[in-house]
N, C-alpha and C positions, 0 to 999 in steps of 0.2 A: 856884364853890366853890374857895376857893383849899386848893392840894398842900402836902400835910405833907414835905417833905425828911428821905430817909432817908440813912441810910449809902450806901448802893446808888447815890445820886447823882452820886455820884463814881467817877474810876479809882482813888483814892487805898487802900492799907490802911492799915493801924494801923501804930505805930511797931515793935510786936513783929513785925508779919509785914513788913514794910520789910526789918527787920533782917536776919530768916531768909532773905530774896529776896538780900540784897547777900552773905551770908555764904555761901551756894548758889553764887553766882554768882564767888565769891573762889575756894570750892572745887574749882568748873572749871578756873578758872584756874592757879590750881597744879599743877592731874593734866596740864595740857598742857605746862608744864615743869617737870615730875617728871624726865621723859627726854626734854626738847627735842631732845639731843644724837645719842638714836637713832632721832628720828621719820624715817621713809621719807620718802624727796623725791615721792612720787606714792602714794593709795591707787586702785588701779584697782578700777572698777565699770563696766560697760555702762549705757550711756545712761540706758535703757528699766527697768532697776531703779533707777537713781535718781529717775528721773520718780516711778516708781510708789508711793516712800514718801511723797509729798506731794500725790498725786495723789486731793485730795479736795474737796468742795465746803465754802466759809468757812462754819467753826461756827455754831450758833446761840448757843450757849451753852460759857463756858470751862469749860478741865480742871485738873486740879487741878495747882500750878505743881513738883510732885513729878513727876509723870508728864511735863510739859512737859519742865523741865530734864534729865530720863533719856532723852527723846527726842531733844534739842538735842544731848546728849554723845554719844548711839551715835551719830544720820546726818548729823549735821552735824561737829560738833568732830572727832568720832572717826575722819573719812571726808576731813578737807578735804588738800588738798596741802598741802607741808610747807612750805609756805612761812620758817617759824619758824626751821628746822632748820638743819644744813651740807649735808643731801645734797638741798637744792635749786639747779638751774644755769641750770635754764630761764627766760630773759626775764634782763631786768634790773630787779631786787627784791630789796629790802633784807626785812631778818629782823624789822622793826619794834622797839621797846624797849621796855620795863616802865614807864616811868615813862609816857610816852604812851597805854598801857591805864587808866590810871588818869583822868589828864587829860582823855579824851577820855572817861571818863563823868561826871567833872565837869562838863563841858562842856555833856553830854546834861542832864544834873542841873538846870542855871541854865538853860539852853532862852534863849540870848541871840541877837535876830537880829542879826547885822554888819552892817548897813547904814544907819543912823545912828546921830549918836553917842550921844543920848540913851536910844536901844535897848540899847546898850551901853559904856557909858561905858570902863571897865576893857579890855576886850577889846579892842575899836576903837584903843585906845593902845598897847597890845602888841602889836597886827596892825601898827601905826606902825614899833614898836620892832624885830619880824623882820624889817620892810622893812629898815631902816636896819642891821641885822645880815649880812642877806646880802647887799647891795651892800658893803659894806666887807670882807666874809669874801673875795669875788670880785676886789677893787678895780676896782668899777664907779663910775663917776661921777667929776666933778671933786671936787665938796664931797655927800658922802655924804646930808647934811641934806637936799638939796634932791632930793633920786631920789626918784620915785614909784614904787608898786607894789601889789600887791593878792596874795592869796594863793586859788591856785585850786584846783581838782580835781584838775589834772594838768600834766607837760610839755606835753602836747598840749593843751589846752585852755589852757597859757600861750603857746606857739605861736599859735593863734587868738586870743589876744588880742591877741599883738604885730603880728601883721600886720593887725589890724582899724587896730591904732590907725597903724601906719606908714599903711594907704591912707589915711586921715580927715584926719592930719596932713598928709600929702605934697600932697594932692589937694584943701587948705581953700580956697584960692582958687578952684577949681572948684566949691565950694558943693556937694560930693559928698553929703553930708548932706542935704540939700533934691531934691537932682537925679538922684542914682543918679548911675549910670555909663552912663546913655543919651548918645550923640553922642561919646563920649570916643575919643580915641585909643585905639587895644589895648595895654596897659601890661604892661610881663614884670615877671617876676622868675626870681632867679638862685639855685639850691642846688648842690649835688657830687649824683651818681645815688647815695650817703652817705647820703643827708638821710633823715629821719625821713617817716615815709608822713603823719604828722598836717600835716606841710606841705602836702603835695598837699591831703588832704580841706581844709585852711585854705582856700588858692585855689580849689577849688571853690566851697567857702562862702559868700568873700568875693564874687564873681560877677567874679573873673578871668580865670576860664577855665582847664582844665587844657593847654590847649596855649598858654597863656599861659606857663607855670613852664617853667623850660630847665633840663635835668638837665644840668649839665657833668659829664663822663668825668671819673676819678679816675687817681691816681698808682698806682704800685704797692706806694706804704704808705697809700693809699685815703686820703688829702686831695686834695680837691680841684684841678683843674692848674689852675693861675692863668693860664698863656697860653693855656688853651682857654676860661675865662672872660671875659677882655676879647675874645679874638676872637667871639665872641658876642655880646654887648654891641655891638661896633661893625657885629654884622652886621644887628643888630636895627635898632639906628637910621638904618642904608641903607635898611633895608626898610620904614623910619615906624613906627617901632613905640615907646614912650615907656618905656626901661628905669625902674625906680622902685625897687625891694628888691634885696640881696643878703642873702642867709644864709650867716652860716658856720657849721662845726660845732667844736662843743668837746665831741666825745667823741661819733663815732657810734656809733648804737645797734648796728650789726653786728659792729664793730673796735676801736671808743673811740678811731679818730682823730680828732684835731686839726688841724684846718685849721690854716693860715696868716693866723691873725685880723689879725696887722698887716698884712700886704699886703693881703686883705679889705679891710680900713680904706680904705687909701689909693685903692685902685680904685675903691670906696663914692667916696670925697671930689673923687675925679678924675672921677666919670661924676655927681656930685650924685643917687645913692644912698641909700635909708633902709639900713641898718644890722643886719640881725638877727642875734644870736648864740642857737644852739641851742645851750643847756647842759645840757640836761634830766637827761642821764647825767652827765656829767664834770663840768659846770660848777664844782661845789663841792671839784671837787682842786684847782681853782687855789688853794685856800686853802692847799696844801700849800709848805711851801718848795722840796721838791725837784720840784714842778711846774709853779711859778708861771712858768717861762722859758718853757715852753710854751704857755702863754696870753696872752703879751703882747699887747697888741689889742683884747683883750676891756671895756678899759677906754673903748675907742672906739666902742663899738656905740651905737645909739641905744634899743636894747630887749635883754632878755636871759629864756631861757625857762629855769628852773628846777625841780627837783623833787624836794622834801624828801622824799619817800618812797622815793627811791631812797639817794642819796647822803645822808642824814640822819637815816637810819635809824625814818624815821617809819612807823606805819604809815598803810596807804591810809585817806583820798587827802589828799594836798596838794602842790599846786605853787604855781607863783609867777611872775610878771611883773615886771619890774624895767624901766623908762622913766628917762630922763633927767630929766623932770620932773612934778610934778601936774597941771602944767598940759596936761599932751598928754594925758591923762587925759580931763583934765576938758571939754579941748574936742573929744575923742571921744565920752564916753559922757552929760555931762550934758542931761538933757529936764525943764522945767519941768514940775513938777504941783502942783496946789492941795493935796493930800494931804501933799506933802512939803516944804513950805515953811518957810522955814527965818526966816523976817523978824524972827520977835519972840521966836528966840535972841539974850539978850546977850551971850554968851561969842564973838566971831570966832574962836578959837582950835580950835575945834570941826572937825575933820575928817568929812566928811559921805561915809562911802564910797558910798553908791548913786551921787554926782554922778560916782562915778571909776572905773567898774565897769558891766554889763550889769545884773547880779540884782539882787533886791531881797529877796530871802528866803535868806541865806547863816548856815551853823553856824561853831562859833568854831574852826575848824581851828587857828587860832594860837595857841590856848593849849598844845597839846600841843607843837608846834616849841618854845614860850616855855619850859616849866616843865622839858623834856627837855636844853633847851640850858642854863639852869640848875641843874639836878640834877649833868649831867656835866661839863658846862665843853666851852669849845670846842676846848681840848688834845686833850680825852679821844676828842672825835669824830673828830679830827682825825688820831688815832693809829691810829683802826679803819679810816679809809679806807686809810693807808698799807698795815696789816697786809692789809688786802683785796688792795691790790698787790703785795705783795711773794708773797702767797700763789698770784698770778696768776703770776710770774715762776719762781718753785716748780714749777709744775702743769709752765709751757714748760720748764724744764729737767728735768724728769723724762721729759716727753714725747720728749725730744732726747736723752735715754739711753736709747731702747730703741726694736727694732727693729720694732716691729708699729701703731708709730703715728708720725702724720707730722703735724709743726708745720704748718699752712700760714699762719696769719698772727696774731700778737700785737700788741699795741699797750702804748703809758706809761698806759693803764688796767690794767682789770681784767676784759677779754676775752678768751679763747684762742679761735682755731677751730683746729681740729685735724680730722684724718680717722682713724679705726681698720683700719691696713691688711691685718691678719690674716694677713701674709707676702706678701697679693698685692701683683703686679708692671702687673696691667692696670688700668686708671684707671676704666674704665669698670665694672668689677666692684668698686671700691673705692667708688665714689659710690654702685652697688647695695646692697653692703652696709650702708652708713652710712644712707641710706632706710631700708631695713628692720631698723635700730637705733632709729632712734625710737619705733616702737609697741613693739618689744619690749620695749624700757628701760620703757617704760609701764605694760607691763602686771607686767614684773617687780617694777617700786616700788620698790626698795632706794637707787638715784639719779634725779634728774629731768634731762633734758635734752636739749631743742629744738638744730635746725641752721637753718642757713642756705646762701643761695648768695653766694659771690663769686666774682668776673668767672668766672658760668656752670659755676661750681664746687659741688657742694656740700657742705657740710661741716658739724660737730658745733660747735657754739656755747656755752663755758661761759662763764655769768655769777658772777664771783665777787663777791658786794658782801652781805655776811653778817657781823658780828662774831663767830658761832659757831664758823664753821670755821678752820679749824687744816691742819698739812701732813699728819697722820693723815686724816681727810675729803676732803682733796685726792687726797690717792694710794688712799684707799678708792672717787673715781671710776673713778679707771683699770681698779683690777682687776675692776669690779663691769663695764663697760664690754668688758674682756677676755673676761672669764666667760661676756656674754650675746650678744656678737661670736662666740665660737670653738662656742657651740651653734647662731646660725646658718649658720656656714661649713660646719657637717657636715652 
């Protein structure tokens, strides 16, 4: 007996209740920047009560999307850190942009997968188009045309792919692809103890080895020391060991130092070196004038790890790979399959990303980078990164006018560490205090913000990379920071 097909066959509704769904969902949006400008950098809640609002078994049956949406804005929307806001410091993350909220349900809307062209004709050419945007924004490449790249999840998962494809490329004649890395010589690679920890999990990944990676010691403006780096290098290949990567950094994630990418370079070309530039944070000030002197070199890497959600004000997630060419690409990631076959395309023109990429199932991240970089122009972004800066240099010279907090290290980013010394004179009660500033700052919510340790130090960490904040926001750290410093010192 053949089934009568009702409405109910579908997820879909009606076009009136579509409507009321998207107009709902506008109106959330708006109440969250209603007062973006005062939302708390942290809403603190205990664990164990956030588990417990969601702590149910999957519906049998839905609720009505009135009650959904009233649920979604109290424990979630109403609850999430402020990511949005100025008085977020924690991490390095950007405030995301409005025209990206939209894009990115477009996106959802066409439900297009990335990974051949015919899946997505449109998108697949604008994923082309931000390639060829952000090598040129960086000045990566000889002839920009020809840079391959792909847009990912994240720095760190652009990170893994540069170094996938540096071992695959470096190591093609060893037929690495067919053979592993059984019988291989032990092959290093080289970072600053700077470098991003997604390096590390990379080499473990890749089947390196983490006593493979060599942290070289840093300077005292935390780039990398380049005479401890070739001494390394020449001690490794005393000892048989096959140096093959370097990384440098363009903007660590602690400090937002800059390596010395053109000596990097040269050492690279002098020891026959793959090339990595970690940009994930910084990378995209090089497009600044006033910091393009600082990156000179970066035009020489053979790979660059990128990450529009940070510097590009995107929201999560999208990062980015940039290679020298398609073809390192393609003789890294592509695997024949009769499912994807490509023979009885007439167009050659056709860029086929799964040949140049691991996935085979990727959303159109690029639209949002594409329609956002067109809305605003790249002046305008271009203008927010600086105002990020100068806001950074603001926070240090405020910090350096008064006496209860101490600069300890800045950088040509948009990182301060600083320590809250609360008059004290002992070092060791000054680190104590600053530990027990960051749950307090937490639970307080008024600002958000994580520390760090450098050289065995630890210290308070702000990330400024926000188009919202201003030197009002700035200095509403301090005192907010003062306030809940001088209630634990009593």
């Amino acid at each position: 007996m053949q089934k009568t097909l009702t409405t109910n066959d579908t997820l879909d509704f009606s076009q009136e209740e579509l409507k009321a769904l998207l107009d709902k969902s506008t109106e959330l949006v708006i109440r969250q920047f209603e007062k973006v400008y005062e939302q708390p950098g942290y809403r603190f809640h205990p664990q164990k009560e956030v588990e417990s609002w969601f702590n149910e078994p999957a519906p049998a049956e839905g609720m009505s999307l009135d009650k959904l949406f009233a649920l979604v804005e109290e424990k979630v929307l109403n609850t999430a850190t402020g990511n949005l806001g100025p008085n977020m410091y924690a991490y390095v993350m950007a405030g995301g942009n409005q025209v990206s909220i939209v894009a990115d349900t477009l996106a959802a809307t066409i439900n297009q997968n990335v990974t051949k062209w015919h899946l997505a004709p449109a998108i697949t050419e604008i994923e082309k188009r931000v390639i060829q945007w952000a090598a040129e924004l960086i000045g990566f490449g000889q002839g920009v045309d020809s840079v391959g790249g792909f847009l990912s999840s994240s720095g760190s998962s652009a990170n893994l792919d540069g170094l996938t494809v540096a071992r695959n490329i470096y190591f093609e004649q060893a037929d690495i692809r067919n053979r592993g890395l059984f019988g291989m010589k032990p092959f290093t690679v080289y970072c600053s103890d700077e470098t991003h920890n997604s390096v590390d999990k990379s080499i473990q990944l890749l089947g390196i080895g983490a006593n493979q990676l060599r942290h070289i010691p840093t300077n005292t403006d935390f780039t990398v020391n380049l005479e401890a780096l070739e001494q390394q290098i020449n001690e490794d290949l005393q000892n048989g060991f096959q140096p093959f990567c370097v990384i440098g950094n363009a903007g660590t994630v602690n400090t937002g130092a800059i390596d010395d990418l053109t000596a990097i370079a040269q050492i690279a070309k002098k020891y026959n070196l793959w090339f990595h530039v970690d940009g994930a944070y910084g990378g995209l000030a090089s497009s600044l004038a006033t910091k393009k002197p600082l990156y000179k070199g970066i035009e020489l890497a053979d790979s660059v790890a990128l990450d529009f959600h940070k510097w590009f004000y995107q929201p999560f997630e999208v990062g980015c790979i940039l290679v020298k060419s398609w073809d390192h690409l393609y003789r890294t990631y592509f695997k024949k399959a009769s499912y994807l076959d490509k023979s009885l395309d007439k167009d050659p023109g056709r860029l086929e990303l799964n040949e140049h990429h691991f996935l085979l199932s990727r959303n159109a991240k690029a639209l949002k980078v594409w329609m956002s970089t067109k809305a605003y122009g790249v002046n305008r972004i271009k203008a927010m990164i600086q105002k990020d800066i100068d806001l950074t240099d603001y926070l240090n010279e405020q910090i350096n006018l008064v006496d209860d907090f101490r600069l300890v290290a800045s950088s040509e980013l948009a990182i301060s560490c600083f320590q809250y010394t609360g008059g004290l004179n002992d070092s060791a009660k000054i680190v104590e205090l600053n530990k027990a500033l960051i749950p307090a700052l937490e639970q307080d919510g008024r600002v958000f913000i994580t520390g760090t340790t450098l050289k065995g130090e630890f210290v308070l960490r702000a990330c400024l990379i926000n188009h919202r904040k201003d030197e009002k926001s700035t200095q509403y750290l301090l005192d907010v920071i003062r306030e809940v410093g001088q209630a634990i010192a009593l």
